[in-house]
C-alpha positions as CSV (number, residue, x, y, z in Angstrom):
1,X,-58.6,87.8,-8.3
2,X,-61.0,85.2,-9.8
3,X,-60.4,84.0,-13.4
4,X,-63.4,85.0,-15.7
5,X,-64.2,81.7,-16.7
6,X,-64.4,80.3,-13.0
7,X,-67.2,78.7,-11.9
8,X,-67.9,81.3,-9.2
9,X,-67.5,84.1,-11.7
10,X,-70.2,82.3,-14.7
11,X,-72.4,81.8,-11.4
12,X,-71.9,85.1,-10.4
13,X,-72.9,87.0,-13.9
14,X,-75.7,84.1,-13.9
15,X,-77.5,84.9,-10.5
16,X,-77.0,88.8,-11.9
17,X,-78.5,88.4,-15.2
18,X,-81.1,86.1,-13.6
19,X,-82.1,89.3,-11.3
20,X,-82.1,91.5,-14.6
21,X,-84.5,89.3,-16.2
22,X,-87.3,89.2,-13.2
23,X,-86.9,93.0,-13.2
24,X,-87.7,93.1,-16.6
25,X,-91.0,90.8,-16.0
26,X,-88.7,88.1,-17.7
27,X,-88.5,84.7,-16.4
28,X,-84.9,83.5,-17.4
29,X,-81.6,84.3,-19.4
30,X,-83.1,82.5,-22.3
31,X,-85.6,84.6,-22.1
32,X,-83.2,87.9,-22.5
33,X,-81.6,85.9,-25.2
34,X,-84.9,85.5,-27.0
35,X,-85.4,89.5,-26.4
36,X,-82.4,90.0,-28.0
37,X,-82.9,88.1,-31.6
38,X,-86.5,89.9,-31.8
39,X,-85.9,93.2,-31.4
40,X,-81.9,93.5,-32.5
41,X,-81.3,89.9,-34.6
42,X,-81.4,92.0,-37.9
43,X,-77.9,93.8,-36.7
44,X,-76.1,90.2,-36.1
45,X,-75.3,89.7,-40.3
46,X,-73.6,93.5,-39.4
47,X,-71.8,93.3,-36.3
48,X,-72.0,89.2,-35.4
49,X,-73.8,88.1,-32.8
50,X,-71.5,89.2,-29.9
51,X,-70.6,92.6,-31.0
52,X,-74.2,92.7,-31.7
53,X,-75.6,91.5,-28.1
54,X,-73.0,94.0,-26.7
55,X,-74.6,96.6,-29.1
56,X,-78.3,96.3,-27.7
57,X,-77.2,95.5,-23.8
58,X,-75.2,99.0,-23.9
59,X,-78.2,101.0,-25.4
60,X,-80.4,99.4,-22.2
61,X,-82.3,96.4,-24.1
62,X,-82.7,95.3,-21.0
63,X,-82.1,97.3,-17.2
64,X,-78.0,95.7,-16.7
65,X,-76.6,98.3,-14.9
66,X,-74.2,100.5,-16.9
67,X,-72.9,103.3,-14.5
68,X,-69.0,103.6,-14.0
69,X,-69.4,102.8,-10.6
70,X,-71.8,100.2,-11.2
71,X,-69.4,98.2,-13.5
72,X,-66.8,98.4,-10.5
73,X,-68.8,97.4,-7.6
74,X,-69.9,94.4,-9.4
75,X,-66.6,93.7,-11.3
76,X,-65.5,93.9,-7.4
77,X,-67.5,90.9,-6.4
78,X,-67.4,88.6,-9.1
79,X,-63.8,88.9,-9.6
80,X,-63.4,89.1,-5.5
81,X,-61.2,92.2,-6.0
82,X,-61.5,95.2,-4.0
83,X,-63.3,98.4,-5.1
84,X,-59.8,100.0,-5.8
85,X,-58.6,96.9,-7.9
86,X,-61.3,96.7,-9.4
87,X,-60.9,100.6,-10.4
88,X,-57.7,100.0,-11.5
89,X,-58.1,97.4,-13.5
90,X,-61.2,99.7,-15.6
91,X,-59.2,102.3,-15.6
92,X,-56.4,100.3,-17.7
93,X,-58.7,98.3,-19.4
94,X,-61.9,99.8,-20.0
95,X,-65.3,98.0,-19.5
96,X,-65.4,95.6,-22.3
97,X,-64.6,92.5,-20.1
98,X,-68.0,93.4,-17.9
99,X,-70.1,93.8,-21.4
100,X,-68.2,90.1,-22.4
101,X,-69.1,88.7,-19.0
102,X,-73.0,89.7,-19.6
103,X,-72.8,88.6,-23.5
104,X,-71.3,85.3,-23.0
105,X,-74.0,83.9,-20.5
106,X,-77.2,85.1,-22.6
107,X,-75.4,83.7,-25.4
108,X,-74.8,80.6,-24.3
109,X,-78.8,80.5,-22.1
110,X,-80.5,77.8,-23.9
């Protein structure tokens, strides 16, 4: 298993969101980012920026994929687990670390 803050793991989320973004008719990350503080900036005084960003990603502010099986396939490859670790590891731990993953990319696009 990959640590989260690898190189191949930021890479990994950053090639992902990248793909998002085109599919979305956006150019780049920062361009997500700048999606974001337009249409859901007025909820970051309320929540702070991250629980915020995690907020508008989950209610599909832009297409990340946000199926169960989704999460674990990709979770799979980024974390170079297999499908059943990677199962596992949701199972115990819920989803958040996927939604972190996404969040602390488009946070840190400039």
């Amino acid at each position: 298993m990959r640590r989260t803050n690898s190189k191949e793991v930021k890479a990994a989320v950053r090639n992902y969101l990248t793909e998002v973004a085109q599919g979305e008719e956006l150019n780049t990350i920062k361009d997500i980012k700048d999606k974001f503080v337009n249409e859901y900036g007025w909820a970051v005084a309320r929540l702070g920026e991250r629980n915020a960003c995690i907020e508008w990603l989950r209610g599909l502010g832009v297409g990340v994929d946000y199926s169960y099986y989704d999460i674990t396939q990709l979770m799979a490859e980024w974390l170079d687990e297999s499908t059943e670790e990677a199962e596992k590891w949701l199972d115990k731990r819920g989803d958040d670390l996927y939604w972190d993953l996404l969040v602390r990319e488009i946070l840190a696009s400039k």
